[in-house]
ROFI-9538 format. One line per 5 residues: number of its first residue (from 1); for each residue x, y, z of C-alpha. Coordinates in steps of 0.001 Angstrom, whole numbers, plus 500000, padded with zeros to 6 digits. Layout:
# residues N
NUM> X,Y,Z; ...
This chain:
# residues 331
1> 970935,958709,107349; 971469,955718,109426; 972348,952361,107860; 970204,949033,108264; 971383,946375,110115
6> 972074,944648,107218; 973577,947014,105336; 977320,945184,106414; 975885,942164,104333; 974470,943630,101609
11> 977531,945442,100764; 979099,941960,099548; 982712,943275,100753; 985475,940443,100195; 984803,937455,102418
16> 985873,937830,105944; 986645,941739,105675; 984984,942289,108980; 986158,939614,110927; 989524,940825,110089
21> 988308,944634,110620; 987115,943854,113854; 990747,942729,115465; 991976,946471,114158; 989042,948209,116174
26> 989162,949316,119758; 987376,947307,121926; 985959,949897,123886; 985085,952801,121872; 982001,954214,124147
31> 982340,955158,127875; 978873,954615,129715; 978941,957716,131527; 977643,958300,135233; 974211,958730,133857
36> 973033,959501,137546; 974971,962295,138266; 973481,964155,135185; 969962,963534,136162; 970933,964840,139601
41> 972202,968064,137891; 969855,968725,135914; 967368,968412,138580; 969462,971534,140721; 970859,973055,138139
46> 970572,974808,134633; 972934,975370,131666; 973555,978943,131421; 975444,980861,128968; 978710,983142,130444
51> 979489,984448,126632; 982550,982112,126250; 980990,978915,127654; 978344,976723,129357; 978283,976508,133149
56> 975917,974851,135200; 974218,976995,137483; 971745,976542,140116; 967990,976299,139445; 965833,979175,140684
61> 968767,982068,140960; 969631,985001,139791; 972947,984848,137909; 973927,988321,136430; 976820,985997,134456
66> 973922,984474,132577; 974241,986304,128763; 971338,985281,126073; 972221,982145,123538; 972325,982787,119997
71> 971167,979573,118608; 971513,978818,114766; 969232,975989,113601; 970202,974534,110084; 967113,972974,108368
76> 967787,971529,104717; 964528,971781,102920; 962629,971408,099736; 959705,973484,101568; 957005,970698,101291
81> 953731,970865,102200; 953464,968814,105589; 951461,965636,104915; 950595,964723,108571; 947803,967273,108515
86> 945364,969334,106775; 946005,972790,105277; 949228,974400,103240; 951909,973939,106480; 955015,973485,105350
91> 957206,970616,107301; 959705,973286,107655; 957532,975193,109712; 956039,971999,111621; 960143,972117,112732
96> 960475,975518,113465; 957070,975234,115685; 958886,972135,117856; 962452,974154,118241; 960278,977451,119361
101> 958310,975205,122216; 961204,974590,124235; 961707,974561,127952; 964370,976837,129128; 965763,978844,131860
106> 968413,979902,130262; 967697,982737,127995; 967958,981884,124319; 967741,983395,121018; 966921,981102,117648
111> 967250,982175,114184; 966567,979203,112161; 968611,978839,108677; 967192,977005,105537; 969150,975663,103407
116> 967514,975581,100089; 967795,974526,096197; 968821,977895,094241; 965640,977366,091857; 963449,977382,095383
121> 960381,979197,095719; 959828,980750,098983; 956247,981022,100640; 955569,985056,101155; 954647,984094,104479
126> 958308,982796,105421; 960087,985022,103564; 958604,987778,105768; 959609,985476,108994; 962241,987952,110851
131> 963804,984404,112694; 964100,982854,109804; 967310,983577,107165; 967317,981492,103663; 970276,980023,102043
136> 970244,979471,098692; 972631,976479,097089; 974522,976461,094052; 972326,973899,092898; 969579,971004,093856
141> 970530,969091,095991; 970198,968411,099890; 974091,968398,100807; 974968,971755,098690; 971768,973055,100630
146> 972989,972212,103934; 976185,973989,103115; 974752,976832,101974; 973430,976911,105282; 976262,976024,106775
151> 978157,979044,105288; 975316,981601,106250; 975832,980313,109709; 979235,981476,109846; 980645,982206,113364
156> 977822,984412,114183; 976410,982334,116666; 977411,980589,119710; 975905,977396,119271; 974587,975385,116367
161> 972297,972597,115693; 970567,970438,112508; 967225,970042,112234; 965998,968239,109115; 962614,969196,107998
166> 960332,966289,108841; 961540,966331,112408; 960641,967369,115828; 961859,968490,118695; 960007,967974,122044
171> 960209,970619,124398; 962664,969154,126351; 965437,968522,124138; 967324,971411,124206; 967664,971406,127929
176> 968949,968352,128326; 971259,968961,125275; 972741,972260,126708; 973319,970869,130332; 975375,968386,128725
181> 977306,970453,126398; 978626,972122,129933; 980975,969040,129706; 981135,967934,125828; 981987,968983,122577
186> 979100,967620,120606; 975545,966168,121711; 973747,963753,120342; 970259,961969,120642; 968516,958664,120164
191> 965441,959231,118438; 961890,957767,118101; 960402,957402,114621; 956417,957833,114114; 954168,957095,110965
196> 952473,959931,109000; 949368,959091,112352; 951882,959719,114200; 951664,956398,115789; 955278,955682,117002
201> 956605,952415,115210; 960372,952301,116479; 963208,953272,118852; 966622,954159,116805; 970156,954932,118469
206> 971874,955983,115238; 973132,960115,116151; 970504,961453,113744; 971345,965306,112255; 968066,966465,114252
211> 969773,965406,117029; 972922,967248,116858; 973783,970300,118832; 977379,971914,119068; 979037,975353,119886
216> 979927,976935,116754; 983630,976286,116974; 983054,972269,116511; 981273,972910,113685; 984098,974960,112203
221> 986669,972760,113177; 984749,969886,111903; 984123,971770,108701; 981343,971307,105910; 979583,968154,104470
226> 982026,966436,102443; 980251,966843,098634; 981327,963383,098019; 978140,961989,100390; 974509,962011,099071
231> 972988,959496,100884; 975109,958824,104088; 976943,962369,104907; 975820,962207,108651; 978106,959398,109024
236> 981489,960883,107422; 980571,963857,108927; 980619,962011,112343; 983830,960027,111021; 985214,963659,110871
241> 984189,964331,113995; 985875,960985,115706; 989129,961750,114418; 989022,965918,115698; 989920,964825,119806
246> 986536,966736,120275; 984160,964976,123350; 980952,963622,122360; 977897,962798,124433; 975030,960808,123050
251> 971824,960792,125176; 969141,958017,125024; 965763,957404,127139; 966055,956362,131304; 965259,953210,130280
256> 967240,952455,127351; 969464,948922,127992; 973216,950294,129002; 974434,947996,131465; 972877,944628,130043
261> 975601,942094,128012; 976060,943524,125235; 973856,940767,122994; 970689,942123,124739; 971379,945832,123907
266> 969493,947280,121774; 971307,947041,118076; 971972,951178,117375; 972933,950820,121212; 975844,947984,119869
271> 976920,950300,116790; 977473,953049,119141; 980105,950621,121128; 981880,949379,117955; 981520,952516,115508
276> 981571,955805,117581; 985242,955973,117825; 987095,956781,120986; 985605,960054,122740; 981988,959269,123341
281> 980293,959002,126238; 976421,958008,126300; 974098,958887,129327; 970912,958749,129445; 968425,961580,130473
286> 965374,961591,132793; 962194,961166,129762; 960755,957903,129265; 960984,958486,125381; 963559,959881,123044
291> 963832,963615,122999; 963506,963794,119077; 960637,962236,116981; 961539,961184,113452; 959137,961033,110490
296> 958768,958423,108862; 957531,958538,105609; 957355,957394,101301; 958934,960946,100493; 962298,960524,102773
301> 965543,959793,101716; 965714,956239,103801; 962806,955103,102005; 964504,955731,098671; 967105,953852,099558
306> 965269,951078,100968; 963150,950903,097813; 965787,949578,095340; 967378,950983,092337; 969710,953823,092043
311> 969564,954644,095601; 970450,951921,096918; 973373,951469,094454; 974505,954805,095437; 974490,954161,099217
316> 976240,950999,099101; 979236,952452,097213; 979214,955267,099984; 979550,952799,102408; 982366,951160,100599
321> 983793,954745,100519; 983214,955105,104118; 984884,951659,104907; 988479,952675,103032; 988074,955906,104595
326> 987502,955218,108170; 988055,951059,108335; 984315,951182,109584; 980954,953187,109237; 981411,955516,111364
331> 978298,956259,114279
């Protein structure tokens, strides 16, 4: 879950903590990548599987090398009905329906894995879904699901991506996500978020989960969600990340403000330069909008926290948490 901008404030740390923090803190913690050259590859080549790696290989030809993907998609769920339209359509499979329209060359095989409370009960008609494998927690809650998911995911697949439930994918995202994996560890996306219309209301640059593909050994090497995270796992988990040597890549829209001084970026675009850590590179791809379209809605686990109470509580002692941990928030 990303943090609000004024989450630093609200956390009422001892006076001047950051300004002190900051001096600690690289100074240059992103590389702005030749953002060019990938649009020029990907518009003469594909990313094609070789059965140990990605290569890029040239649009249009026959490459015998080329061996099919086996894709796991982790989707935490409660298994809600979806409340952007009529009917009994769960969000889960609203999600599954954006993953399943991508655009690819390069042959690919999904099996999607829902993580899911133990008590869970399972729709007949997705139980009989043969892409489709549930994972059943120890218990009820969203991070025990997603490492129940997690676990089922194993090392039987080559590559591995989050997708939470309220989320979409549009049908270019994994293409543009695999052809840079061919030089990164770990991918990441700015996303857009839209109202239950579907009206978009805002541009974000914080590395959402939905936006996160990875061959199977990052994940492993990376490891689980940390069960001390409710509210904010994404970021330890990309604090974890940070720390492994392993090379990120976060994508963002053609137009999206790179090269501007750094007061006119965009503020997730600003995070990513202080908070990333020090093997990230951000490009940006050829779409006029983000490549994954967040939900935004009363029943999500950002608008719990923004509403007060215990949630908010809770997240601000993670991000004390996260602070000793990492000397930041980690992006």
């Amino acid at each position: 879950m990303r943090h609000p901008d004024s989450a630093l404030v609200d956390a009422k740390l001892p006076g001047g903590f950051w300004a002190r923090l900051r001096r600690l803190l690289p100074r240059k913690a992103v590389k702005i990548g030749d953002s060019g050259a990938l649009i020029e590859r990907a518009r003469t080549h594909v990313a094609r599987f070789d059965g140990m790696r990605l290569i890029a290989g040239p649009k249009g030809a026959a490459d015998p090398s080329a061996h099919e993907l086996r894709l796991a998609v982790i989707i935490p769920t409660r298994l809600k009905p979806c409340t952007t339209e009529p009917g009994s359509r769960t969000f889960i499979e609203r999600a599954m329906e954006s993953a399943l329209a991508q655009v690819l060359d390069q042959p690919v095989s999904i099996t999607f894995i829902a993580g899911v409370d133990v008590d869970a009960e399972v729709p007949e008609r997705l139980a009989r879904r043969p892409d489709l494998v549930i994972a059943r927690s120890a218990g009820r809650s969203q991070i025990l699901a997603l490492n129940a998911a997690i676990a089922a995911a194993g090392q039987a697949y080559d590559f591995v991506a989050f997708l939470e439930d309220d989320d979409l994918w549009a049908p270019t995202f994994l293409a543009w996500s695999l052809l840079a994996l061919v030089d990164h560890d770990f991918v990441s996306m700015s996303h857009v978020e839209i109202d239950e219309s579907g009206k978009p209301v805002n541009i974000q640059d914080f590395p959402t989960p939905s936006s996160w593909l990875m061959p199977a050994a990052t994940l492993a090497r990376v490891g689980a969600v940390d069960l001390k995270s409710k509210w904010h796992y994404d970021n330890d988990w990309l604090g974890r990340l940070g720390e492994s040597g392993l090379r990120r890549c976060h994508l963002v829209e053609k137009a999206a403000p790179l090269s501007l001084p750094r007061r006119l970026l965009r503020p997730g675009i600003g995070h990513l330069l202080r908070d990333a850590g020090p093997d990230i590179t951000i490009l940006r791809h050829a779409s006029d909008q983000p490549l994954v379209i967040r939900l935004v809605h009363s029943g999500s686990g950002t608008a719990a926290v923004r509403s007060g109470g215990p949630a908010a509580r809770e997240s601000k002692n993670e991000y004390r948490w996260l602070v000793a941990r990492y000397g930041r928030i980690p992006w």
